[in-house]
C-alpha angles and dihedrals in degrees: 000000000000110000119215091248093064095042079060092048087054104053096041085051102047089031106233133035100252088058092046090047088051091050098046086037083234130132116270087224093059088051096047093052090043090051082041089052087044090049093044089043093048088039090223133093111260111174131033106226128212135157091256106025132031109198127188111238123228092283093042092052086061093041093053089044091045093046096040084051095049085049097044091049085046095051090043086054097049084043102051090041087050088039121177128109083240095077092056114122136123126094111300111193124201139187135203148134114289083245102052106044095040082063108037115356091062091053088051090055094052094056099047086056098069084046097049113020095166089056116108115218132190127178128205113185122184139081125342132307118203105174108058099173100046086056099044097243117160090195132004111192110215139166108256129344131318112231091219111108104212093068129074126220121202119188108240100173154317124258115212105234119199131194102235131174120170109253093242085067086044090056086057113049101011139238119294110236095192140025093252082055085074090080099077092049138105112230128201095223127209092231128328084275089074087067087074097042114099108227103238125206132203098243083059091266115149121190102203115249089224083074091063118110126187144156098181133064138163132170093222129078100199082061097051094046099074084039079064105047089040087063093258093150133282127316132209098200146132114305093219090063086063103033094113095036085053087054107042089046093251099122122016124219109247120217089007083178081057120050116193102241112248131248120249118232123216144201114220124184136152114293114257141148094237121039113202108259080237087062097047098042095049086055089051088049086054092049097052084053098053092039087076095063121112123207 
């Protein structure tokens, strides 16, 4: 039987009663007197109420995190005392760039799927989440840490960067013979953001991000890729984005004495004693999967 706790986990999380009813295959009208039992029993509002939307108010922001916790402890413990990647089974969401999860977190997924065929995946790419619990997210895959202490991040992997230009831009403009030379280079940047990122090398060399020059940008590496090859500037971007175009001839490595130093890929998820074994077992997936870049 539905308690009225999980009919208030519904809603918040499908954002309206009706959408809650259509996912539990219950009447609106049920939820709406269990959230009304949960609200009459706590003795505080937990929910705003409209004809489209149904948002939890501030209390009932803190009463939803505190309650999602408590059930997803609950669910880690059963699933760790059962064990077995055959018990796995639920709804498992996960966020991550477009570019990221289209190369390695797809294939994960397709792993895990032999492993776990009663698991549940979805997968949102795009831009950041911060707030991972507010948006009901198991694992979010970034690069780097998140500041925000309720969350854990666990390192999964490096990816290998290179510096690349096409040799028709190189004939132009020439190839750089040090890493000073950069300066008087176009780039193809990942996002205006990259223009305020030092480009870091293994030795411990930095060339100052205030030498970068570009009049093209694009969030998307699968854009800047062709703008590459078509002779657009210079990228600093993952090596295995250029693998094949290294190989055919149709990008050179740039500074090859002095590799640009990769980027570390983490894991972050809410902070808990126990993690969901389909948690766990999809980062393990994702590991496997980075383990097998070269630098």
């Amino acid at each position: 039987m539905l308690t009225p706790e999980q009919a208030f986990l519904q809603v918040v999380e499908s954002g309206s009663f009706k959408k809650a009813a259509v996912h539990l295959n219950v009447e609106a009208s049920s939820l709406s007197r269990k959230v009304a039992a949960l609200e009459a029993r706590l003795q505080v509002k937990l929910l705003q109420r409209s004809t489209t939307r149904s948002l939890p108010t501030d209390l009932g922001k803190e009463y939803y995190k505190g309650l999602r916790k408590l059930i997803s402890e609950q669910s880690a413990l059963e699933e760790e005392i059962t064990g077995g990647s055959s018990s796995v089974r639920g709804k498992l969401r996960v966020s991550a760039t477009v570019d990221f999860g289209e190369r390695f977190l797809v294939p994960a997924i397709q792993h895990i799927q032999t492993q776990a065929p009663d698991l549940s995946i979805e997968l949102l790419l795009g831009s950041d989440v911060e707030n991972l619990l507010e948006k009901n997210l198991d694992v979010a895959f970034r690069f780097g840490p998140l500041a925000d202490s309720s969350l854990y991040a666990r390192h999964v992997g490096d990816i290998p960067r290179v510096l690349v230009a096409s040799p028709d831009y190189l004939s132009r403009f020439g190839k750089p013979d040090k890493i000073e030379d950069l300066s008087s280079h176009q780039f193809v940047l990942y996002s205006l953001s990259q223009a305020r990122v030092d480009i870091a090398f293994d030795d411990g060399s930095v060339f100052s991000h205030q030498g970068i020059h570009s009049n093209v940008a694009a969030n998307s590496l699968r854009a800047i890729r062709p703008l590459v090859i078509g002779g657009a500037g210079v990228h600093w971007g993952p090596r295995w984005l250029y693998q094949d175009d290294l190989m055919s001839g149709s990008v050179v490595e740039l500074l090859p004495d002095d590799p640009v130093k990769g980027f570390s890929i983490f894991a972050v998820y809410t902070a808990r004693d126990y993690l969901p074994q389909k948690t766990r077992l999809f980062i393990d997936c994702v590991i496997e999967q980075l383990s097998d870049l070269k630098s």
